[in-house]
ZATIMI-407003 format. One record per atom (N, C-alpha, C): x, y, z; residue in one letter. Coordinates in steps of 0.05 Angstrom, whole numbers, plus 5000, padded with zeros to 4 digits. Atoms other than C-alpha are relative to their C-alpha. Example, Ala and Ser with C-alpha at 12.3 -4.5 7.8 and 13.67 -1.06 7.14 Angstrom:
<recs>
501849765000A;524649105156A;501850245000A;498449764999S;527349795143S;498550225014S;
</recs>
This chain:
<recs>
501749765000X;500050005000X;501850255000X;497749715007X;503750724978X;498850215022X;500549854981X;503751125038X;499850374993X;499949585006X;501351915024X;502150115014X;497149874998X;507852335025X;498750215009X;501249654982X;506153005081X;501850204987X;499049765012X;508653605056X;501150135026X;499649784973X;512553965119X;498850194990X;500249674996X;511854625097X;496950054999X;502850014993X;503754475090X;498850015023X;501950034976X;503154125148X;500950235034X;500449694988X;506554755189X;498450274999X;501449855004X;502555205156X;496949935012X;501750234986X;496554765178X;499250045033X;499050004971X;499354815250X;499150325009X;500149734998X;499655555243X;496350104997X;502449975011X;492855585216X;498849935043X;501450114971X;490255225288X;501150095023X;498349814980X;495155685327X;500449755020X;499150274988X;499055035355X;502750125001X;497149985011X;505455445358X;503049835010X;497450234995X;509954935397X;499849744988X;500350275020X;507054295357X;501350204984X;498849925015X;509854725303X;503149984998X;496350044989X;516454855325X;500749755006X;499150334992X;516654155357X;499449804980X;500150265005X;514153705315X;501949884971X;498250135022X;519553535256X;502449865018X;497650234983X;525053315314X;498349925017X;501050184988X;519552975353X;499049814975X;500350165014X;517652645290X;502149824988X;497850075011X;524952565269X;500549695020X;499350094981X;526152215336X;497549645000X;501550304995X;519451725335X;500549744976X;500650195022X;520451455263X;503549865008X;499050084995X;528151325292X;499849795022X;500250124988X;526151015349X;497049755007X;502550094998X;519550665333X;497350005013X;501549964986X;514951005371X;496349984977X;502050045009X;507250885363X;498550344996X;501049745010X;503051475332X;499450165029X;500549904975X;499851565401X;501850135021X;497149844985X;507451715433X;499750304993X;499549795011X;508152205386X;497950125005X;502249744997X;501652625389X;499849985031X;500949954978X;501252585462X;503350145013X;497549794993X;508952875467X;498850354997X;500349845013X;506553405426X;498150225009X;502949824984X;499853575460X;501150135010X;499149894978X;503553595527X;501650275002X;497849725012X;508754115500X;498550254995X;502449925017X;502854495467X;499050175025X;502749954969X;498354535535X;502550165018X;498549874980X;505054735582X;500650234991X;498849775000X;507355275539X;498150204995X;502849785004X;500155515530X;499450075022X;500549944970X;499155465605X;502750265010X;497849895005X;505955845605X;499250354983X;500949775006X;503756415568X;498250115012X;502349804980X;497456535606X;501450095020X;498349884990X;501356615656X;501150205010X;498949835006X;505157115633X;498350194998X;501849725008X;499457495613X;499350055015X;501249964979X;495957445664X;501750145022X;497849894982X;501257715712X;501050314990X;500649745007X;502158285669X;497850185000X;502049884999X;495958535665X;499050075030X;499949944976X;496158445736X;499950305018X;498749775000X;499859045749X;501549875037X;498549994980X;502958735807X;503350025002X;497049804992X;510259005842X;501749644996X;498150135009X;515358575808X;501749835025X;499250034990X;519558155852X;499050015029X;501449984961X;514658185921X;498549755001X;501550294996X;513357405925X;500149965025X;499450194972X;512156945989X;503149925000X;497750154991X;518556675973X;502350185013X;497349844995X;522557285979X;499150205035X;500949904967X;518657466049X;500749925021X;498250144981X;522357456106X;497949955023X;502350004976X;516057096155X;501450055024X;499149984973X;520257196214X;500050225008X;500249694984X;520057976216X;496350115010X;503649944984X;512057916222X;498749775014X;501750284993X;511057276265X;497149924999X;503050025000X;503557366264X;498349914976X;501350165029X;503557166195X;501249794994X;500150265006X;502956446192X;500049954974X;499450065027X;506756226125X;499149774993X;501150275009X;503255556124X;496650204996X;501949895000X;497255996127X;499150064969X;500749825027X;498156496073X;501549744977X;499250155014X;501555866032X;497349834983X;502250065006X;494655536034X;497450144991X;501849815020X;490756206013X;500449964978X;499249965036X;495556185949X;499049814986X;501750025011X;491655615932X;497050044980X;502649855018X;485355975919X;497949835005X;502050065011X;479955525913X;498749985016X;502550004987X;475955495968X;499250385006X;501449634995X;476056265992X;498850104972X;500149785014X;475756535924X;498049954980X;502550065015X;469756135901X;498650075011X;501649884985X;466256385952X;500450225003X;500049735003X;468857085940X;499850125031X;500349884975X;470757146006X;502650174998X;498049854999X;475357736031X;502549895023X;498649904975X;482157906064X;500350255010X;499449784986X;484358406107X;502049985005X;496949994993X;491658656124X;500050245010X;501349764994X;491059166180X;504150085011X;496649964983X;498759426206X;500750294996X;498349715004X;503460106212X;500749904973X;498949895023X;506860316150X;502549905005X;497750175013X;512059866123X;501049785023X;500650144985X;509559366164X;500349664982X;499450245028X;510158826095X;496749974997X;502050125013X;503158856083X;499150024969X;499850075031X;503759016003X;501049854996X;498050285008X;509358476000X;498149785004X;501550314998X;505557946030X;497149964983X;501649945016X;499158205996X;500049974958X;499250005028X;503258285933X;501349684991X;499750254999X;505657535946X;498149784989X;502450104997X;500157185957X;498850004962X;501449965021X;497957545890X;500649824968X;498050135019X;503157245849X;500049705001X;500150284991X;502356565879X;497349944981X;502750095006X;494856525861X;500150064961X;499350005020X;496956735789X;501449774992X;497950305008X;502156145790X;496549745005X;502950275010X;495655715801X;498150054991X;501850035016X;491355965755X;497850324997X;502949814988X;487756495781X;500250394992X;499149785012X;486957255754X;499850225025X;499349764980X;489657885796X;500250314990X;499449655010X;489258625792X;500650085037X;498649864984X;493959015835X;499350235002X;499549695008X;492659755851X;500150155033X;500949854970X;492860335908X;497550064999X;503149944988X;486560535936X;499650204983X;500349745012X;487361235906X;499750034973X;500850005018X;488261125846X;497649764986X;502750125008X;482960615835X;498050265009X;501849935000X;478561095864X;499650184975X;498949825018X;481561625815X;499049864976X;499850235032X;480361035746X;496050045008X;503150075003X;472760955776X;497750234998X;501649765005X;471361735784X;499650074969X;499349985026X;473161855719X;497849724979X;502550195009X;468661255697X;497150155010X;501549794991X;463461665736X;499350144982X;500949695012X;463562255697X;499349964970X;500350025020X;463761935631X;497749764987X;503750134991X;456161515657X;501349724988X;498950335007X;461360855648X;500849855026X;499050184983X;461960685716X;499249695009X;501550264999X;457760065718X;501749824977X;498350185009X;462459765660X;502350035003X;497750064996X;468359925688X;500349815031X;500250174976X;466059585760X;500549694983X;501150315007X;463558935718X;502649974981X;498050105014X;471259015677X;501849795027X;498450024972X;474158885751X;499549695011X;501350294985X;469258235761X;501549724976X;498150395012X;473957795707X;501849905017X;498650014984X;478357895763X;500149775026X;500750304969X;479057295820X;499450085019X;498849884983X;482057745866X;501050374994X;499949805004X;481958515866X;501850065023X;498349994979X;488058705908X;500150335007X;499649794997X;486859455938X;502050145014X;496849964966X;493259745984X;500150165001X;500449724985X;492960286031X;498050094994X;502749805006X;486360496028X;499350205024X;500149834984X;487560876091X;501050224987X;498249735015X;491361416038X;497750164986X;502449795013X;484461616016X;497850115014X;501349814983X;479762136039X;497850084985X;502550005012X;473262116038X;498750354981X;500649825021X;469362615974X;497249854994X;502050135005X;462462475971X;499549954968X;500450045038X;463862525887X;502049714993X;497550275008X;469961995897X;499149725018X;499350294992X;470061475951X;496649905001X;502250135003X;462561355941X;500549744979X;499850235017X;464660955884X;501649805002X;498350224982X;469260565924X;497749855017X;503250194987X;462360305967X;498849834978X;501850155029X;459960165899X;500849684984X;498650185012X;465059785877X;500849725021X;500850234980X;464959315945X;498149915009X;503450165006X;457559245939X;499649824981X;500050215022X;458958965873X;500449725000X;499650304994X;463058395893X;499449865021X;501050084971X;459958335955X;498649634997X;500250194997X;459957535963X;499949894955X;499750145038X;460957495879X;502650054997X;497849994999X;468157735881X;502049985025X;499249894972X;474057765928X;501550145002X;498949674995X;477358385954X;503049925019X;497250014986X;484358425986X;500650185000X;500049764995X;485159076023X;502049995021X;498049924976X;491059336065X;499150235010X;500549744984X;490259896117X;502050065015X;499049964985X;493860296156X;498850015035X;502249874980X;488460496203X;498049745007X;502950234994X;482659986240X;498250154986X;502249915018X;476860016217X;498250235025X;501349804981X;474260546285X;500850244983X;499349745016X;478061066230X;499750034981X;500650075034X;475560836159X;497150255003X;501349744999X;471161456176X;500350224988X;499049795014X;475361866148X;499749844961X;500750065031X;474661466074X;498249984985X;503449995019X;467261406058X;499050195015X;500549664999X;463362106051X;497549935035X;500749964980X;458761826118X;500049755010X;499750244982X;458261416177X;498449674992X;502250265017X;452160946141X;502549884982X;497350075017X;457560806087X;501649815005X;498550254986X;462460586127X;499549805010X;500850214985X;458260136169X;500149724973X;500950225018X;455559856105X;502349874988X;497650175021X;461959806071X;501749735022X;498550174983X;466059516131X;498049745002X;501450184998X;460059046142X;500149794983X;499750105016X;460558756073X;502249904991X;497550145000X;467858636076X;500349745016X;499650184980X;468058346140X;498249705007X;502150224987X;462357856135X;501349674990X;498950285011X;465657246094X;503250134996X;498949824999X;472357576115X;502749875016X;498250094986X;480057266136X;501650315017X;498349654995X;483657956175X;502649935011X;497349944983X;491457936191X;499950325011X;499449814992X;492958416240X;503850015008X;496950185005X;501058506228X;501250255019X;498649794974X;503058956300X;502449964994X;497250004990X;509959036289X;501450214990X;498749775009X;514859586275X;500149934969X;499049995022X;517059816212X;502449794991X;498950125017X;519259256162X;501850144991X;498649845021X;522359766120X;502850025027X;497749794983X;526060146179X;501949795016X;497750224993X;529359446208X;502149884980X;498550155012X;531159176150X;502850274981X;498449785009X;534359916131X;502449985035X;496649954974X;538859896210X;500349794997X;498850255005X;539759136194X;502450044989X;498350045033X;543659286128X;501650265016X;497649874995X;546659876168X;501550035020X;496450154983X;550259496220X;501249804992X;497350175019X;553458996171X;500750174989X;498349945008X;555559496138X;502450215014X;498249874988X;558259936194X;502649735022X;499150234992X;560459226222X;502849804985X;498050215028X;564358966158X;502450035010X;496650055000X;571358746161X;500949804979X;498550025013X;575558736109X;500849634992X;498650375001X;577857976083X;503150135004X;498049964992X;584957936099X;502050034970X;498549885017X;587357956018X;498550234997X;499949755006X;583658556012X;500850295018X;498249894989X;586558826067X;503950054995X;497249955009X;593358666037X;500050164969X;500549875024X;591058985978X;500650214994X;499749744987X;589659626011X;503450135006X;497149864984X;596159656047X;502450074976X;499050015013X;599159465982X;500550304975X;500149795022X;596760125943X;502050205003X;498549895006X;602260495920X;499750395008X;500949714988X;597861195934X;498750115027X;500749884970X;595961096005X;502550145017X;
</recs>
């Protein structure tokens, strides 16, 4: 029986056609490889898939993480849990899962002083749940409120709330930096009524919530908003000094501490212009 002769350059084009772009690329030395080594058709197309599906999963990814807008480089891994003992890393390890809180569109909370690590771990967390699957938007308080007034004014704020709900996880930080405007942070209530038990919210503060008074235009507001956070609701509270300001006199008693290695001490002594 005369076996039909494939055309590469067809059956790439073919490939391209079905946007398969690593079967593409891969499959003339995975094909090279099976007809040398006798592999059954099924080897081969199921190499091929697999390659296919990882580097497609691989790209989402990517995109997804971009679009994010989250702070580069602020993972769990690079968090030092020992400067905020209160945050249980088997804890937040098992948030980055995702799937039970965030099908239920339940919230967190991250209440602490200022540079306390609650964007880091917030911004961790965010990046983790991206690594399994899941879509994140990063922003400050302010300027979200700032993206939704401006939706406001131009009678689009109802599709810019419902752009926010492809989102898994809406990650807000520092929302104690905003001040209540009965024309602005109203649409911050708006936008936590929205996902109220349909999305979930991840909010840092500086302030408890006895001072979130100062961010929605009245006391009703607040009640309602805090109420709606807190009801299907995990809260770290992260008491501890400034992250920032330890790990800044950490770094500046090794370096007022350093001593010389002993060839670069002979180094020194060695310079001709001391």
């Amino acid at each position: 029986m005369n076996v039909p002769v494939t055309d590469p350059a067809r059956l790439s084009l073919m490939l391209g056609e079905l946007r398969l772009p690593m079967i593409t690329r891969l499959w003339p030395e995975f094909a090279e490889r099976a007809d040398k080594e006798g592999w059954p058709a099924t080897r081969l197309l199921s190499a091929l898939v697999e390659h296919e599906l990882a580097d497609r999963s691989r790209r989402r990814i990517e995109r997804h993480r971009t679009e994010s807008h989250l702070p580069l480089g602020k993972t769990l891994e690079c968090f030092d849990f020992s400067m905020v003992p209160m945050l249980s890393k088997p804890h937040l390890q098992a948030l980055a899962a995702g799937d039970a809180w965030l099908e239920k569109g339940a919230n967190l909370l991250l209440f602490g002083p200022p540079g306390a690590g609650k964007s880091h771990a917030a911004a961790g967390l965010g990046h983790a749940l991206i690594d399994a699957g899941y879509r994140v938007f990063f922003t400050r308080a302010d300027e979200l409120v700032q993206r939704l007034q401006l939706a406001r004014q131009s009678l689009q704020l109802t599709s810019a709330i419902n752009k926010l709900d492809r989102f898994d996880l809406l990650i807000v930080d520092d929302i104690s930096y905003v001040r209540k405007d009965q024309a602005e942070t109203s649409v911050l209530f708006e936008l936590i009524a929205q996902r109220y038990e349909h999305r979930s919210i991840l909010i840092t503060a500086n302030q408890p919530f006895s001072e979130w008074n100062s961010v929605f235009p009245d006391p009703a507001m607040t009640i309602a908003a805090i109420d709606r956070l807190v009801h299907h609701a995990t809260v770290f509270e992260l008491n501890v000094e400034s992250y920032r300001r330890r790990t800044a006199q950490a770094n500046a008693f090794e370096r007022d501490n350093y001593v010389s290695p002993p060839d670069a001490q002979r180094q020194l002594s060695d310079n001709p212009f001391d």
